[in-house]
C-alpha positions in Angstrom: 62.7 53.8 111.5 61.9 57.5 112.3 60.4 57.3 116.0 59.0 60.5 116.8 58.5 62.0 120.6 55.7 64.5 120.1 55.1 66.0 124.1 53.4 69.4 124.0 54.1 68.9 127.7 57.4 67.0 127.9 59.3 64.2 129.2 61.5 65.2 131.8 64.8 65.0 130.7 65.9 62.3 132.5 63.2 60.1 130.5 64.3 61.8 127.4 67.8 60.6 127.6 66.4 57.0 128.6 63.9 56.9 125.4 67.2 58.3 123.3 68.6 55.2 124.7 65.9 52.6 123.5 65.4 53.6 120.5 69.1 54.6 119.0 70.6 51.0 120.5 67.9 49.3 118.2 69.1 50.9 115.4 66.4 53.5 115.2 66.2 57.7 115.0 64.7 59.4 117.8 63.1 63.1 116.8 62.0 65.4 119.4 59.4 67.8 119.2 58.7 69.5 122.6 56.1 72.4 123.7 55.1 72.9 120.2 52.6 75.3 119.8 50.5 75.5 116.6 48.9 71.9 115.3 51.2 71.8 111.6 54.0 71.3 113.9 52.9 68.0 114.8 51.1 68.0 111.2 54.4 68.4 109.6 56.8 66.1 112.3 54.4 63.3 112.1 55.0 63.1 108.0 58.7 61.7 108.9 57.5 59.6 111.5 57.4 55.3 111.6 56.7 55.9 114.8 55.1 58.2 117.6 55.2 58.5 121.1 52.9 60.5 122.5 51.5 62.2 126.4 48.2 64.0 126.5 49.0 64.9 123.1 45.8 64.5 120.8 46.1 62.1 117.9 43.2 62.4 115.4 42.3 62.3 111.6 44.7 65.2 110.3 47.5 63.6 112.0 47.3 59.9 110.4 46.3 62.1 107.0 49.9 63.7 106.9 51.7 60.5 108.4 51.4 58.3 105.8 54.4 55.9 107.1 53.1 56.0 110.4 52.6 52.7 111.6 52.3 52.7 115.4 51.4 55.2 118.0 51.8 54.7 121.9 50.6 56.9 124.6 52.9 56.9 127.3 50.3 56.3 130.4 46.8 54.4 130.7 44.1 56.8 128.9 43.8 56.8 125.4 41.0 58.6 124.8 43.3 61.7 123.3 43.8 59.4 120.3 41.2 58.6 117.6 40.5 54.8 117.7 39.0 54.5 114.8 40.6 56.4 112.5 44.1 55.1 113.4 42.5 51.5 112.4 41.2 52.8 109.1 45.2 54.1 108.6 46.5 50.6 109.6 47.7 52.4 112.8 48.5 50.6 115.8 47.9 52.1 118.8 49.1 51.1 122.2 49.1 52.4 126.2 51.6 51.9 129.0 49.2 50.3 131.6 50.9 50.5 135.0 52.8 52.8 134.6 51.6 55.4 136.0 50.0 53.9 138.6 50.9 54.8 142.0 51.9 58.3 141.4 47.9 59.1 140.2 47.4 56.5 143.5 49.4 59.0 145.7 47.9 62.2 144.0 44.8 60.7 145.6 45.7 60.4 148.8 47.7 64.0 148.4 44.4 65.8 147.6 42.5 63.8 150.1 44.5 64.8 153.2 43.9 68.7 151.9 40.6 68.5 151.6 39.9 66.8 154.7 42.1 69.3 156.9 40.3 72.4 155.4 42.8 73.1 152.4 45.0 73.6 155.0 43.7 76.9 156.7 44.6 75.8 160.1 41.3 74.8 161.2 40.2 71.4 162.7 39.8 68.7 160.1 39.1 65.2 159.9 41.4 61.8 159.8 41.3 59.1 156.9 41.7 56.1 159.5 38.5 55.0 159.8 37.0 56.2 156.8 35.2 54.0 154.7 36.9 54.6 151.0 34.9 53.3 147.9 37.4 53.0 144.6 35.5 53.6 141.1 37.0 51.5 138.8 39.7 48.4 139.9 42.0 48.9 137.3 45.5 49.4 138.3 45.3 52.7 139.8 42.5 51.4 142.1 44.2 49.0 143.1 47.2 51.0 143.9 44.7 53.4 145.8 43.5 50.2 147.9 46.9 49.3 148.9 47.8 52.9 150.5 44.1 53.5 151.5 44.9 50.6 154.0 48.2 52.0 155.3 46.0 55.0 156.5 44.0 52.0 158.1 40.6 52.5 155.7 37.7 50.4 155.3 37.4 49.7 151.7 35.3 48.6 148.9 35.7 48.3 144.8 32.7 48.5 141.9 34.1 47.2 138.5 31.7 45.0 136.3 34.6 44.3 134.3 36.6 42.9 137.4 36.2 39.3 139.1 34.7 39.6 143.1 37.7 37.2 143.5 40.2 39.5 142.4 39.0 42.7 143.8 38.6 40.0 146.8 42.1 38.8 146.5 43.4 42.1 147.6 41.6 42.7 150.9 38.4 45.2 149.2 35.0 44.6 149.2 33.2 44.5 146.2 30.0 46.1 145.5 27.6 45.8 142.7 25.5 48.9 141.6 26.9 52.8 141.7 24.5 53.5 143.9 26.0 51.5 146.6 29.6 52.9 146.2 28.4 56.1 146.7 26.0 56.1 149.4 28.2 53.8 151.4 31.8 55.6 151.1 32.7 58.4 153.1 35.6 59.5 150.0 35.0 57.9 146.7 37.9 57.9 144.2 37.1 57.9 140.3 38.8 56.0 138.2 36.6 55.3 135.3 37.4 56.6 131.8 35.9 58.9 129.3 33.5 56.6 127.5 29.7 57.3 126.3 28.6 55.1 128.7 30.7 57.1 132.0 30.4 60.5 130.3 28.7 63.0 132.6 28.0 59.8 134.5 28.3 61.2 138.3 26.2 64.0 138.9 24.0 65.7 141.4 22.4 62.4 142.9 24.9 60.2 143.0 27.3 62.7 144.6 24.5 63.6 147.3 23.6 60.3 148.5 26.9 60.6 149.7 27.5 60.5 153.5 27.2 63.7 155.8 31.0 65.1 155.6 32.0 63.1 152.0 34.6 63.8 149.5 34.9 62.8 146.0 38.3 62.8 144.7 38.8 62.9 140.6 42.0 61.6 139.1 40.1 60.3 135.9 38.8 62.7 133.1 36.5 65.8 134.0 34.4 64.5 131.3 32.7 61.5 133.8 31.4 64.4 135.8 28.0 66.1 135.4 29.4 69.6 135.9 25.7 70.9 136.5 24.9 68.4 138.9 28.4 68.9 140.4 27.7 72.6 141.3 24.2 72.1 141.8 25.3 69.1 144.9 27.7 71.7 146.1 25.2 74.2 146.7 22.9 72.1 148.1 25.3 69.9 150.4 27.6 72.3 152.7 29.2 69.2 154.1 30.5 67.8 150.5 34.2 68.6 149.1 35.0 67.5 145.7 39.0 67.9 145.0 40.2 67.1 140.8 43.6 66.8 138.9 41.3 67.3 136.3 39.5 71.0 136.5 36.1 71.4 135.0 35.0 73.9 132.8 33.3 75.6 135.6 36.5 75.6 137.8 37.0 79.5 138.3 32.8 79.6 139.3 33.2 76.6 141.7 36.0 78.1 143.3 34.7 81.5 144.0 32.0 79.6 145.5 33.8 77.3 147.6 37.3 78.1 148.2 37.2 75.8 150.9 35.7 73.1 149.4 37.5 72.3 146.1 40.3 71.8 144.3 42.0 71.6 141.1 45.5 71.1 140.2 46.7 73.5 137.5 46.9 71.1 134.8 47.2 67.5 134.6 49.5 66.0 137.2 48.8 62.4 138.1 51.8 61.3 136.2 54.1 64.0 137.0 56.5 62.5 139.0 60.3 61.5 138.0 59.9 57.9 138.1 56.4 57.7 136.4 57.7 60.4 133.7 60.7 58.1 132.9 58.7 55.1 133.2 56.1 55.5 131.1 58.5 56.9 128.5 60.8 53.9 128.6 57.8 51.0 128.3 56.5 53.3 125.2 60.1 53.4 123.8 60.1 49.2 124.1 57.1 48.9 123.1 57.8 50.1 120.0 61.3 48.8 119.4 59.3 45.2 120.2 56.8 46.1 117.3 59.3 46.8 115.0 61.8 43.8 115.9 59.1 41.1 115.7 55.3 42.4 115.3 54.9 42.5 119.4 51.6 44.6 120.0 50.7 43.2 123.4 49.2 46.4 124.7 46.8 47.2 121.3 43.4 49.1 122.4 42.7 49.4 118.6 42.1 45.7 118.1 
């Protein structure tokens, strides 16, 4: 089988070599295509491809078109939404994440940004602590809960919404849960979102959610910049001196927002919540087993196209 690495952004090289690895000792070819820059590159690589393994890469129609033995696709991270759900089913296309992954390195991007924000981006002013601070997580999945578990090494008091998550689970690991958005927000001194893209989260926090927020808050987004109502966003930053709002994920209003507020947000120049060595290679790796697994005996315990 033909399993293709397709990372506009790469693997570091490091993972590469590991991938190599996983694949060849199965008896399978590994084909690289890195920071490829016109769409019939990937057009034309994916045609030779039984397999694909991809990063923030997007996955739709055109690609499943010109793959025709194409059989399973996995995104090495948690977020899918880069990939076409539905027309990878009508292909016969599996698709699979990496859930865990890259967990604690988009946890300790977080807490990075956080710690900037609150000390004035660093202009040698007086800023503010995290102990103390109440810290309300957006979303329990495993990144939230990686965020909970350094939140209280910085000695935070914190709380979790997830209607998809148990009270005993979020519970289990020392953080109150709460049970409307409202709540979270107007309660949490930082808020950390974690949701993903979907119609229902889309544009989903916006001007009065973010100023219910307590005097001096900070709303930290690791997620996609698509859950953010960029309107109400700017709007709530005019409005509210006091509020910072720090993103690996810059809006489309970024270059506005900060000639607005230099001091008061933040964008990292591209994605980076899973740029670290040991998240790069280990994302990598569970994609490369992942599909060996499929291949070897029909393993697709991480399908999100079900």
């Amino acid at each position: 089988m033909n399993v293709l690495v397709a990372t506009e952004k790469p693997f570091s090289k490091e993972a590469v070599e590991a991938i190599r690895r996983e694949v060849e000792q199965a008896g399978h070819t590994l084909t690289l295509l890195e920071r490829y820059t016109d769409r019939q590159q990937l057009l034309d690589a994916a045609a030779k491809a039984d397999a694909m393994i991809i990063r923030s890469d997007k996955v739709r129609a055109d690609v499943f078109e010109a793959a025709p033995g194409l059989k399973i696709v996995v995104r090495a991270g948690a977020g899918y939404d880069n990939v076409d759900l539905e027309a990878a089913t009508k292909a016969g296309v599996v698709v699979e994440n990496t859930p865990g992954q890259n967990s604690n390195a988009v946890a300790e991007l977080v807490f990075g940004m956080a710690v900037m924000a609150l000390r004035n981006m660093y202009d040698a002013s007086t800023g503010t602590e995290l102990r103390g601070r109440r810290l309300g997580i957006h979303a329990f999945g495993q990144v939230g809960r990686c965020v909970a578990r350094i939140a209280k090494g910085f000695g935070m008091e914190v709380s979790a919404l997830d209607p998809f998550c148990p009270d005993s689970v979020i519970e289990e690991a020392g953080v109150k849960p709460v049970h409307s958005v409202e709540e979270l927000y107007s309660s949490n001194d930082v808020v950390s979102l974690h949701i993903p893209a979907t119609p229902e989260t889309i544009r989903s926090v916006g001007y009065d959610l973010i100023t219910a927020m307590p005097k001096g808050a900070l709303l930290v987004n690791t997620a996609r910049k698509e859950v953010i109502d960029e309107d109400g966003l700017a709007k709530a930053l005019a409005d509210r001196p006091d509020i910072k709002y720090v993103a690996d994920v810059a809006p489309d209003r970024a270059a506005e927002l900060k000639a607005l507020y230099p001091a008061r947000v933040f964008f990292t120049p591209k994605k980076m919540g899973a740029q670290t060595a040991e998240a790069n290679a280990g994302a990598g790796i569970a994609a490369a087993r992942q599909i060996v697994a499929f291949f070897a005996d029909g393993t697709r315990q991480h399908q999100v196209n079900k």
